[in-house]
N, C-alpha and C positions, 0 to 999 in steps of 0.2 A: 504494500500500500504506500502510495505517494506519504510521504511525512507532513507538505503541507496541508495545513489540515486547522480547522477552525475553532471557536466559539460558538455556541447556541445562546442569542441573545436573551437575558432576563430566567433563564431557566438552571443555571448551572446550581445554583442556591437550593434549590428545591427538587434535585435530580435523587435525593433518595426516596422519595415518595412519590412527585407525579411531575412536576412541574411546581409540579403540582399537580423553558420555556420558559419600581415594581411599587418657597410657592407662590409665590404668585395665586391667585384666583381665590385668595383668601386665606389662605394659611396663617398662621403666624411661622413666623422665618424660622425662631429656632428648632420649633416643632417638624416644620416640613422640609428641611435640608440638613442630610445628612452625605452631602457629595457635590459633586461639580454644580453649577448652574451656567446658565447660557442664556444670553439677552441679544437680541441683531431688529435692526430695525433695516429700514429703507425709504428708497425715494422712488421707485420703479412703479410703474400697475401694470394689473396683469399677473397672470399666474396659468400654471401648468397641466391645473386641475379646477374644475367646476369656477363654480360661477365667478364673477368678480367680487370681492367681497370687499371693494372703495369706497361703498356707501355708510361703511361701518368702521373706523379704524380703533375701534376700542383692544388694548393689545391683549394676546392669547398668550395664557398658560398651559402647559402640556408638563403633565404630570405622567415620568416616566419610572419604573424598578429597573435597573441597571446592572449588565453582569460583568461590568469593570469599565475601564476607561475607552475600550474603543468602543464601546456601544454608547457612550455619552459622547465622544464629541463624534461619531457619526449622526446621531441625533440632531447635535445640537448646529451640525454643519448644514446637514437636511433644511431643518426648520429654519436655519438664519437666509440660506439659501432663497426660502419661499416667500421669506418677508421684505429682502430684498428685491425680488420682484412684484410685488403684491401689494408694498407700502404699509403693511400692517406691522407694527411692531411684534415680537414675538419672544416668550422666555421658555426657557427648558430648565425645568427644577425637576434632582431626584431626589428621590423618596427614600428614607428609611424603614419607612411599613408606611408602602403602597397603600394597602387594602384601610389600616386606621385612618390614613392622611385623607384619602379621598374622601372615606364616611364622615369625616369632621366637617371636613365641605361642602357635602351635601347634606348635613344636617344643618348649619350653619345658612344657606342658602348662597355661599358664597364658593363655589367650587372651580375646581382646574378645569378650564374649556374643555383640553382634551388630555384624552389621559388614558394609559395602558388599564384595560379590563381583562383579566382571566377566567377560563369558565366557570370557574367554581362563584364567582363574586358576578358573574352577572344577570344570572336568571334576579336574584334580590332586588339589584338595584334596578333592573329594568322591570321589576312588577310594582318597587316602587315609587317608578318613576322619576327616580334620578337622572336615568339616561335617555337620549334622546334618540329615536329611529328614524333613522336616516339612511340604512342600509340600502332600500330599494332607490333613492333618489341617485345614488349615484352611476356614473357614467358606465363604469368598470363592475357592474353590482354582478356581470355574468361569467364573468372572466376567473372570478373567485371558486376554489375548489368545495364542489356540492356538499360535502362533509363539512367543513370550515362556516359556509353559511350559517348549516344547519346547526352548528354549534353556539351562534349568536343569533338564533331566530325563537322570538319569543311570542307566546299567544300569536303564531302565525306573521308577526312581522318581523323583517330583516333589519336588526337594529344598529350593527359598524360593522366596519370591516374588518377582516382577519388581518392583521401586520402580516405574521410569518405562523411557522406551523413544525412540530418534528414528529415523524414517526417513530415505532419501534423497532428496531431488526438486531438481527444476531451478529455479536461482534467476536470476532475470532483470533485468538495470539497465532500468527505464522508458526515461529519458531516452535511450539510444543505442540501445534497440529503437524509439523514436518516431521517432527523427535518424534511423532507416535506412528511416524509410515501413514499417515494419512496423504490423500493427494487432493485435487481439484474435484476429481468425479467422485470424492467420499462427502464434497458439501450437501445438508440433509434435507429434502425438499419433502420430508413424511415425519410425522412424531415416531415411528418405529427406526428411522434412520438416526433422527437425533439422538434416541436413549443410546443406539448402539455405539455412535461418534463417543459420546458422552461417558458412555463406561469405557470407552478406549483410552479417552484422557484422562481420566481419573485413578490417581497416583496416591501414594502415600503425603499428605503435605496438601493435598492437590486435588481438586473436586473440578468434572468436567463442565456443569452449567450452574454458574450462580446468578441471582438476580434478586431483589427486594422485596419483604414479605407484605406485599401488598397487592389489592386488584388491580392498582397502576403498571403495575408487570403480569402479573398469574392473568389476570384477565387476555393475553393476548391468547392464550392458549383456551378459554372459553369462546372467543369468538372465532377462535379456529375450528371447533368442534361444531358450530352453527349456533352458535349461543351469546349470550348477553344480557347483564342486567333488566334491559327494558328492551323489550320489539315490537316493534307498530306502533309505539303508543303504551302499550303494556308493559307490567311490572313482569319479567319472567326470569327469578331468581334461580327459582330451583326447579328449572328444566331438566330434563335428560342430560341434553346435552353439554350443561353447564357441570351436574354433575359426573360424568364422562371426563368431562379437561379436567378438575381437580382430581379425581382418582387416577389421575395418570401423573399429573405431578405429585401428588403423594404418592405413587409407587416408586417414581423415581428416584425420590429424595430417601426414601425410604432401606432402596438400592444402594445410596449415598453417592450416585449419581449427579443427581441435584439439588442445588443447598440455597438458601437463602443468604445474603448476607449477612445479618444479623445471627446467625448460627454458628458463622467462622469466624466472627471477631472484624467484621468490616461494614462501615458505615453504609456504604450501597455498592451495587454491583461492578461500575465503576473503579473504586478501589479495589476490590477484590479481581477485578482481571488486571489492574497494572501493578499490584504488588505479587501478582502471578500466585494469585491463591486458588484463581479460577485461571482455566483452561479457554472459557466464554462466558460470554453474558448478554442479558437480552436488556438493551437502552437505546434513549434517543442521541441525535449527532450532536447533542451537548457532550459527549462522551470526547468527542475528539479535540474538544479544548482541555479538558479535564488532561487527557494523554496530552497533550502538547506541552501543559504546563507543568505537571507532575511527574509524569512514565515517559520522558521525549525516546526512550530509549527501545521499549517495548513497539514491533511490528504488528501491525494487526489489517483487518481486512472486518469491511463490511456488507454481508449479506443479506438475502431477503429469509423470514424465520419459517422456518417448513410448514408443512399444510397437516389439518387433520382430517377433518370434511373439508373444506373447502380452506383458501388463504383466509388470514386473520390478524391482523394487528392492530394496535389504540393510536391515536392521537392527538398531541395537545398544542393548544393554540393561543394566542391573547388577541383581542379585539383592538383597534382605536376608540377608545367610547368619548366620545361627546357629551357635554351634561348638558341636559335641560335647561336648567337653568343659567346655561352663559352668558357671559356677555358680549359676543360677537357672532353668532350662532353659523354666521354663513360664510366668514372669514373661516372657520372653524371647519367648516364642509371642505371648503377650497383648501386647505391644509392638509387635512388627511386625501383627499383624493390626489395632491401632490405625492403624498409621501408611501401610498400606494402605486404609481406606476411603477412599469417595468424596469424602468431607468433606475428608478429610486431605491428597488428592493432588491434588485443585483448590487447594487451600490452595497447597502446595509451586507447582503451577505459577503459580499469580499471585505467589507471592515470589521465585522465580529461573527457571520459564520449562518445566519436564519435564513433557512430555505424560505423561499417568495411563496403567498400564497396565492397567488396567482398562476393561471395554465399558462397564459404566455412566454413565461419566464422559463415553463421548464426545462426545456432543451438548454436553453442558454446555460441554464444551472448544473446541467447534467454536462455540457463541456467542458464548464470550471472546477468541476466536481465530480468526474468521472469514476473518483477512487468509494462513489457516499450515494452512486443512483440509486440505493435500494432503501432509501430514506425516503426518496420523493416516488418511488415505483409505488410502496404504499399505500400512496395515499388511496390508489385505488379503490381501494377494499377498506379501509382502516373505520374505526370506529369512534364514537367520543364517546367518554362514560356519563352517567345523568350526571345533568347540572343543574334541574330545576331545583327551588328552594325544598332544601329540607334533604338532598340527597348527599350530601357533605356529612351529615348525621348519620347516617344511613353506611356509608363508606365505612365510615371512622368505628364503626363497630364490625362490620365485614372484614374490618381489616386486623383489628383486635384479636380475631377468632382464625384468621390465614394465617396468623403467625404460630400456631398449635397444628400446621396439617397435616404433620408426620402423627401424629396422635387423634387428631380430632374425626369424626365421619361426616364427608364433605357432603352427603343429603342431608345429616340434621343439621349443620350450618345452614346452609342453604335453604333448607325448611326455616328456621331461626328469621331468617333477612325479607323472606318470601314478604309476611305480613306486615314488615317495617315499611318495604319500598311500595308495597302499593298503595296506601293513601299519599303520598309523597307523590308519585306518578299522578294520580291520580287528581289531585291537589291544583 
């Protein structure tokens, strides 16, 4: 694998669990900045995206979670960029807790125009009504990958746009897939290939698949089975098929095959395949800044994660959310539809590393990135887990009870969740 090799913007912080893939407009200062900020104004009109927004030049706050320095002053280059042509002044304040800062603002009635939303935090504030939808007005609303939409569409309307997006796939050490006589035509496209891979690498010291004991991971292997939390609209926790994927990762792990992080003494999967405790591990392309910065040492390679019934992977996303309540509302359109083109979101990933969520990009991405196509092949098939209100709750004890699943019986977990998630669904 090529060693150049990236960042996952806003996600690297949160890459043991899921992403969770964080002031101006009211804050007070010392509560809302805890990192760089960025101010640019201009003298230009006109702009790259949607409307003219001259008639309003009240200036815009963008309220960002940042996964280091070059995701801030790509940011902050982006947005100085559009206000110098647009005339609109413009600040970029990050957040030390995203998720408190913005809620103080919109309780407050004084909020950041625009500002990174995450799934988890947006079904809330768009049922109440902090954010504003504006998804369908814009120009590029088709261009965005169907999955990605549908992960910011709320009571049927498309509320912002997706920034960027990572999938899941399996990431593989060269070196101890070569030490074990494995070759190219041994990579496992069948859950009965991987366990075999899996026990081939696993060594003394050395477990062949780890990964995080959570649905943010194990889930990829339910919706390989044909399965998932919620389908159609339904709560469908403790299908067949869901319980199918977890009895097979509990045999494996069982086998000692496959191990959780948290079981070998490693924070998330990630460390445990660059301190070569695992052999692989199932993550998003946040993974290859992690190796970049930490394991520069360690070769790896990344592929698409094999099939049960059908292909199956999660994926997670952040929104541009807009508030309702801003004060420049269509300066604020004309800035994220800037910072959404194609131009703009290839930019961002060669300065910190976030796939575009955008179709148009992908080729493009896929040339710069040739060593990382099975992040964006994905998106295909890939899935997002609930995020209506109340499914956070819901997780957060699913996930309590996956950390026991070498011991536990994955139908009465599952039976357990059934009744939690459906008025939540439902809801």
């Amino acid at each position: 694998m090529s060693k150049r090799i990236f960042t996952m913007g806003a996600t690297l912080a949160a890459a043991a669990l899921a992403l969770s893939a964080c002031g101006g407009g009211g804050f007070e200062e010392p509560a809302a900045t805890d990192g760089a900020t960025g101010g640019a104004t201009g003298g230009a009109t006109g702009t790259d995206g949607g409307e003219s927004p001259a008639a309003n030049t009240n200036q815009i706050s963008v309220l960002i979670g940042s996964s280091g320095d070059a995701e801030t002053k790509a940011v902050q280059d982006a947005v100085a960029a559009w206000s110098g042509e647009s005339g609109v002044p413009a600040e970029v304040i990050v957040a030390s807790d995203l998720p408190q800062q913005a809620s103080q603002g919109f309780a407050a009635g004084t909020p950041a125009d625009v500002l990174y939303v995450s799934t988890d935090a947006f079904s809330g504030w768009a049922q109440n009504g902090s954010l504003l939808a504006y998804g369908d007005e814009l120009a590029n609303k088709d261009d965005f990958y169907e999955g990605l939409r549908d992960a910011f569409t709320f009571e049927d309307q498309f509320y912002c746009a997706p920034k960027d997006f990572s999938t899941l796939a399996l990431v593989i050490n060269n070196k101890l897939w070569t030490d074990a006589g494995l070759t190219d035509d041994d990579i496992p496209t069948t859950w009965d290939e991987l366990a075999e891979v899996a026990k081939t690498l696993t060594t003394d010291g050395r477990v062949g698949l780890v990964f995080g004991p959570e649905i943010q991971r194990v889930g990829v292997f339910m919706a390989q089975a044909g399965g998932g939390l919620v389908t159609d609209g339904a709560a469908t926790a403790n299908t067949e098929e869901n319980i199918e994927a977890l009895n097979y990762v509990k045999e494996q792990m069982n086998a000692g095959t496959f191990a959780f992080s948290s079981d070998i003494g490693a924070g998330w999967g990630g460390e445990a395949f660059g301190k070569e405790m695992a052999a692989m591990t199932i993550e998003g392309n946040w993974i290859t800044g992690a190796m970049q910065n930490d394991f520069p040492n360690v070769d790896f390679r990344v592929v698409e994660l094999p099939e049960g019934e059908e292909k199956g992977t999660l994926q997670y996303t952040n929104c541009w959310g807009i508030a309702a309540d801003g004060d420049n509302i269509e300066g604020a359109k004309s800035l994220v539809e800037y910072l959404t083109t194609k131009e703009q979101q290839l930019a961002f990933s060669a300065a910190f590393g976030p796939m575009p969520s955008i179709e148009s990009a992908r080729e493009d991405w896929i040339s710069a990135n040739p060593e990382l196509e099975a992040f964006v092949v994905g998106a295909d098939y890939a899935q997002n887990l609930p995020s209506m209100p109340g499914a956070a709750d819901v997780i957060a004890e699913f996930n309590s009870q996956l950390t026991q699943l070498k011991s536990n019986d994955p139908k009465a977990m599952l039976d357990s969740i059934q009744p939690l998630l459906e008025p939540v669904v439902a809801g």
